[in-house]
ZAMARGU-4260 file (C-alpha; in steps of 0.2 Angstrom, whole numbers, plus 5000, padded with zeros to 4 digits):
<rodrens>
0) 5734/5436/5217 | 5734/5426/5234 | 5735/5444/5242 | 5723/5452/5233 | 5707/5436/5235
5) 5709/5437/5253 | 5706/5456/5255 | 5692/5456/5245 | 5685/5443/5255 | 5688/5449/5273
10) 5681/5466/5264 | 5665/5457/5259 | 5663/5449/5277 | 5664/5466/5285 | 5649/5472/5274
15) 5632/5475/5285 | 5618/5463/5284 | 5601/5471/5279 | 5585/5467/5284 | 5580/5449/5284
20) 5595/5441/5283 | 5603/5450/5300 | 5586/5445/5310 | 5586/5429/5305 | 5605/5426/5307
25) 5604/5429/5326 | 5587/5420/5326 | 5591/5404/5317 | 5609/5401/5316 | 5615/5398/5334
30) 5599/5389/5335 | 5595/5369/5332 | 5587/5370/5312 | 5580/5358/5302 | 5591/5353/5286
35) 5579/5349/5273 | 5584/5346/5252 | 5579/5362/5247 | 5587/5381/5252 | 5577/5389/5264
40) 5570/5405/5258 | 5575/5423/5257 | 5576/5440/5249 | 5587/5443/5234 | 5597/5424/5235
45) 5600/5416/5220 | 5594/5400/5218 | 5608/5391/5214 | 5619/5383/5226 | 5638/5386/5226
50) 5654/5373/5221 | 5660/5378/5239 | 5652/5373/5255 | 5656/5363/5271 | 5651/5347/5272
55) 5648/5337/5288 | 5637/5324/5295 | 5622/5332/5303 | 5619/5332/5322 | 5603/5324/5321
60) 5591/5312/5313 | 5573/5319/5315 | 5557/5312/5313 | 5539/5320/5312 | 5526/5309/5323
65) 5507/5311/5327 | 5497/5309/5340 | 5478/5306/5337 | 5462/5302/5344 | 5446/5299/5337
70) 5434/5300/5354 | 5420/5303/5354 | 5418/5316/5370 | 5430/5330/5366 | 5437/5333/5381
75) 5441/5313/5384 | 5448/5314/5366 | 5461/5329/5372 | 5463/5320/5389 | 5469/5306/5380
80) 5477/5312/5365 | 5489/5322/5379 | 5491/5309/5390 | 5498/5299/5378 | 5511/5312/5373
85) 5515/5312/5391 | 5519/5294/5389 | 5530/5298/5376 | 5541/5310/5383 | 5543/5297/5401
90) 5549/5283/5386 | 5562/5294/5376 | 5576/5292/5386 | 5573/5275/5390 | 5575/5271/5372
95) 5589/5282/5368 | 5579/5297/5358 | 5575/5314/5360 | 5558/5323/5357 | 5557/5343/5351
100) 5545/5353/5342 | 5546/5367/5330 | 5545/5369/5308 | 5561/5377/5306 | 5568/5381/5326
105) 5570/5366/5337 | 5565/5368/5353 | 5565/5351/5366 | 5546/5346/5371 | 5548/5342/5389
110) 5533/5339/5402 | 5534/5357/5407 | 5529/5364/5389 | 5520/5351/5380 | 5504/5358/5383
115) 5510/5370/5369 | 5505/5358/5356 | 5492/5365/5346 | 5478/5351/5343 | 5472/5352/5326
120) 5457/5346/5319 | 5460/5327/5310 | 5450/5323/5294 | 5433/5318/5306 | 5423/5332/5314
125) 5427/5319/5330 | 5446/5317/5327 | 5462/5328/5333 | 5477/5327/5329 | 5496/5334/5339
130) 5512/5334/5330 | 5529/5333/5335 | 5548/5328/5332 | 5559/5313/5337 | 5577/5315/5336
135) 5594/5304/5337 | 5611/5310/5339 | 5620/5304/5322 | 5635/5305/5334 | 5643/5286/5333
140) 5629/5280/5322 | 5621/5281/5307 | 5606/5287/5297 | 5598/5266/5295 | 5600/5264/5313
145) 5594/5282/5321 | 5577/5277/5310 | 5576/5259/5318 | 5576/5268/5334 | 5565/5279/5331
150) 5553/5266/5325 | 5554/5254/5339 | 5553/5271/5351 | 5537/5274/5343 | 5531/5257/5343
155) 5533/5256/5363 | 5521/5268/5369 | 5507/5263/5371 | 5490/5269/5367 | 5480/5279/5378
160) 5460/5276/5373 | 5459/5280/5357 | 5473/5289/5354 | 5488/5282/5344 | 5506/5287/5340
165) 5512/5285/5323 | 5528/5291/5310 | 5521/5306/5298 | 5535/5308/5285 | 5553/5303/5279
170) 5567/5307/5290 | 5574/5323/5290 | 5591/5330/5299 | 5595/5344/5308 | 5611/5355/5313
175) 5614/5364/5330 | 5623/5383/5329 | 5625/5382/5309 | 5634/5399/5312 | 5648/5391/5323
180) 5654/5384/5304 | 5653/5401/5295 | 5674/5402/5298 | 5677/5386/5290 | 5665/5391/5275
185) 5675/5407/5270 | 5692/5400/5271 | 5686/5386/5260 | 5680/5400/5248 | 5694/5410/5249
190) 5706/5394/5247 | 5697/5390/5229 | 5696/5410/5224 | 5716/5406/5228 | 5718/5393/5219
195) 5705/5399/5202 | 5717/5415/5203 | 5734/5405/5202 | 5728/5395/5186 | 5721/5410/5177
200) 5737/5419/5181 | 5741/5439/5184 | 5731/5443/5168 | 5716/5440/5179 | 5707/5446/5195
205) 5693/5437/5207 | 5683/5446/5218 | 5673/5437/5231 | 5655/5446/5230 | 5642/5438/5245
210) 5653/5434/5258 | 5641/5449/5269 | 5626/5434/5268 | 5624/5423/5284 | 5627/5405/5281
215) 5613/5392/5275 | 5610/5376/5273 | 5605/5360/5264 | 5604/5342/5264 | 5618/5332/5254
220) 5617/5315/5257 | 5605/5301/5267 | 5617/5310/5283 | 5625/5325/5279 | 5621/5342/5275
225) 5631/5357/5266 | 5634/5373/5274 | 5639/5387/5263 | 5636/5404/5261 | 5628/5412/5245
230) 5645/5420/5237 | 5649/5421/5219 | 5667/5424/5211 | 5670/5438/5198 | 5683/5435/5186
235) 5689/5451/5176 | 5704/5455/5166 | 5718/5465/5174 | 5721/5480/5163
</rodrens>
């Protein structure tokens, strides 16, 4: 039986990937991504999460912060609102955070790219708005601590004119290369499709269906995450 899992699972791994799910392996999965409760979506998964995944504390605590400025004179209003997000990329690493931008891919926000931030019009005909990410390495801390950092970071800089820096949103987490772990996920499948077939006994088989689909991701705890990949087992009678 022991034989017989394994080779059905190194089979299913072989398979090809079609369509979204090969693009947005190489797209997403050696990237940094942000880990939020619910799966992320894509063509023909189920919606259910598997029994078996990796579980590990995440790389990062990440927090969504906004920039806005109410001026008057439009171009005053951008000079200021930008200025001040230059001021918060000199104050990062003095306090021990990291800023980045992105929805799903991370990418770090340094002085060379932060003109990239789209302003976006606030809920004034005369306010504008930027958005971006503050992060903490979980590394040697915890989740309560990462979020005090950030919010004595944001609490040091400054404002610039009108403009002010505040936290928009809980604390999400985030995980660098999620395809590194797709090793570790298979052989924790294949252990427990080992382990079903040993206590149904040789009047069964198990056949490991899914294990062709990149890996994904979900948040599990205030700091971990769970990394699996969408499988299901098959349990039929040996005839």
């Amino acid at each position: 039986m022991k034989r017989f899992v394994i080779a059905i699972g190194l089979l299913a791994s072989a398979l090809p990937v079609a369509g979204w799910s090969q693009q947005n392996a190489v797209s997403e999965g050696n990237m940094e991504v942000i880990v939020t409760a619910q799966r992320r979506d894509a063509d023909d998964y189920s919606s259910d999460t598997p029994a078996v995944g990796l579980i590990r504390k995440a790389d990062f605590a990440v927090v969504t912060v906004t920039v806005m400025g109410d001026s008057r004179d439009r171009l005053q209003r951008q000079d200021e609102i930008y200025a001040m997000v230059r001021s918060a990329i000199e104050a990062a690493p003095r306090a021990g955070v990291e800023l980045a931008y992105g929805s799903r891919t991370l990418e770090p926000l340094t002085m060379a790219n932060y003109k990239e931030l789209s302003l976006r019009n606030d809920s004034r005909p005369d306010s504008q708005r930027v958005t971006f990410l503050v992060k903490v390495p979980l590394s040697g801390t915890d989740a309560k601590t990462a979020q005090q950092r950030i919010t004595s970071y944001v609490k040091s800089v400054r404002p610039v004119g009108r403009a002010l820096m505040e936290q928009s949103g809980e604390m999400q987490l985030s995980i660098v290369a999620p395809d590194q772990y797709r090793g570790a996920v298979a052989d924790l499948i294949i252990a427990d499709a080992t382990k079903m077939g040993e206590k149904l006994g040789p009047d069964y088989t198990i056949e490991i269906e899914g294990l062709h689909r990149p890996v994904e991701w979900v948040r599990a705890g205030l700091s971990e995450v769970m990394i699996f990949i969408p499988y299901r087992l098959v349990v039929g009678r040996r005839r």
